[in-house]
C-alpha positions in Angstrom: 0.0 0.0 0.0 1.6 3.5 -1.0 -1.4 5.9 0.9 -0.7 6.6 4.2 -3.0 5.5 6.8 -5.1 7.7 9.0 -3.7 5.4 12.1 -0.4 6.9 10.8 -1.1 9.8 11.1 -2.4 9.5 14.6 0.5 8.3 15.6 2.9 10.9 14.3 0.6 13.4 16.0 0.7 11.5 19.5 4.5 11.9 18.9 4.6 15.4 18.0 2.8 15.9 21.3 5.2 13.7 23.2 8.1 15.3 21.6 6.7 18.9 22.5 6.4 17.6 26.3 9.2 16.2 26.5 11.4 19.4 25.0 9.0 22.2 26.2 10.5 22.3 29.9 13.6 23.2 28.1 12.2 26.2 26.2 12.5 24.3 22.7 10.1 24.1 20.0 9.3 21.2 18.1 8.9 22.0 14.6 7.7 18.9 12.0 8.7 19.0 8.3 8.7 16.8 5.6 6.6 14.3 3.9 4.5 14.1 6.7 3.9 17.4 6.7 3.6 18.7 3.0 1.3 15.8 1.9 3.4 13.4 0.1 3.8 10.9 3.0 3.5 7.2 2.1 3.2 4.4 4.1 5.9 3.3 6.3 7.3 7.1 5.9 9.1 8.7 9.1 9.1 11.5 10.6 11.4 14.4 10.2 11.6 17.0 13.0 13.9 20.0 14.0 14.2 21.6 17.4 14.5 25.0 18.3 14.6 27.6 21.1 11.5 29.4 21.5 12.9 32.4 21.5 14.8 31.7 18.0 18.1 31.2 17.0 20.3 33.6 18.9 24.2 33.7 19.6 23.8 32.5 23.2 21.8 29.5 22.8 24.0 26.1 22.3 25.0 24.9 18.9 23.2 21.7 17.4 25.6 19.4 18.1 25.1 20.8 22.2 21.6 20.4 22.0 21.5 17.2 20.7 23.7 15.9 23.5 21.5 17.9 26.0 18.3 15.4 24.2 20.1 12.3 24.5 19.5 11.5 28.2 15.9 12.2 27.9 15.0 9.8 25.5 17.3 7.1 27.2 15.0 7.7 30.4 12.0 7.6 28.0 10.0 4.5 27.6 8.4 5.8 24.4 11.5 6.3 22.5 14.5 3.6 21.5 17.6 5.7 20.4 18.4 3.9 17.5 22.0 6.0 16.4 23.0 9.3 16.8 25.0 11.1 13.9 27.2 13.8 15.8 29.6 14.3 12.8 26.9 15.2 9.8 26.6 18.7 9.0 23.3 18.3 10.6 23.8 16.4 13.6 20.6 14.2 13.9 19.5 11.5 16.4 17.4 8.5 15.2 14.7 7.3 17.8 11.9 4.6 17.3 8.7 5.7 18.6 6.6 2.9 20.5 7.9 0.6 18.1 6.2 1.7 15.5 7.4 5.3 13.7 10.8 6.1 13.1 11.7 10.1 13.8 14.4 11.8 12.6 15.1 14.6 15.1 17.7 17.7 14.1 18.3 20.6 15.9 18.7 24.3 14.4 17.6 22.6 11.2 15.4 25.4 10.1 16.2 25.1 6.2 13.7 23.1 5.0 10.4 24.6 7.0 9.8 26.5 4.3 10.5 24.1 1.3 7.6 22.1 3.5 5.1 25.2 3.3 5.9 25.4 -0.6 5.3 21.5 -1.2 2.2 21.4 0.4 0.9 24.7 -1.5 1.3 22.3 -4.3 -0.8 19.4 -3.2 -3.5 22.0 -1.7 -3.8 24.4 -5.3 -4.0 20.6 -6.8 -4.3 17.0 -5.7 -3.2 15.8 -8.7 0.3 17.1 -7.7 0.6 14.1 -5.3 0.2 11.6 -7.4 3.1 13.0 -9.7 5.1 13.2 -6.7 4.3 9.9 -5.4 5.1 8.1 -9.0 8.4 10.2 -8.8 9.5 9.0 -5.4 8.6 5.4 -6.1 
């Protein structure tokens, strides 16, 4: 099946929400992009995320590579999220977790670039539905 499922979808908002709990007491935002985001998702697609401070990207607040070390210990005392690896060295640092077994998130920091790409895509699936199914025969 290449159409996303609505029970997908529930569970990628259940861990938006769990994500925004569990970085909110640290003054970060959660910020989703991606297919899941623009339209375009497929079944079996993850999750792309970005965290930021809430009060925006300022010289004081730690680098990416600081906040994702400061994230690491709060999804190891999580029961929701498995770390699966954490890539310090990419020019994005990133940190795979496994949510309840079941969605995979990709979880960047400072990673504000492609927001807006996401706001353009899914412009293009909402002037025309037809635009997913292009994008969908593209991807496959």
């Amino acid at each position: 099946e290449v159409v996303i499922t609505k029970a997908e979808f529930k569970i990628a908002r259940t861990c938006l929400k769990e994500l925004e709990s569990l970085f909110g007491e640290m003054g970060w935002k959660v910020r989703p992009f991606g297919s899941l985001c623009n339209g375009f998702a497929m079944h079996g697609s993850d999750l792309d995320v970005t965290c930021c401070h809430n009060d925006g990207d300022k010289d004081g607040f730690p680098t990416a590579l600081q906040m994702l070390e400061q994230a690491l210990p709060l999804f190891q005392a999580s029961e929701k999220f498995k770390i699966v690896d954490a890539i310090k060295a990419a020019m994005v640092p990133i940190i795979k977790v496994n949510f309840q077994q079941v969605l995979d998130v990709d979880l960047s920091f400072k990673n504000t670039g492609p927001l807006p790409n996401t706001q353009l895509l899914r412009a293009y699936y909402e002037l025309d539905p037809r635009v997913r199914e292009l994008v969908v025969m593209v991807k496959l």
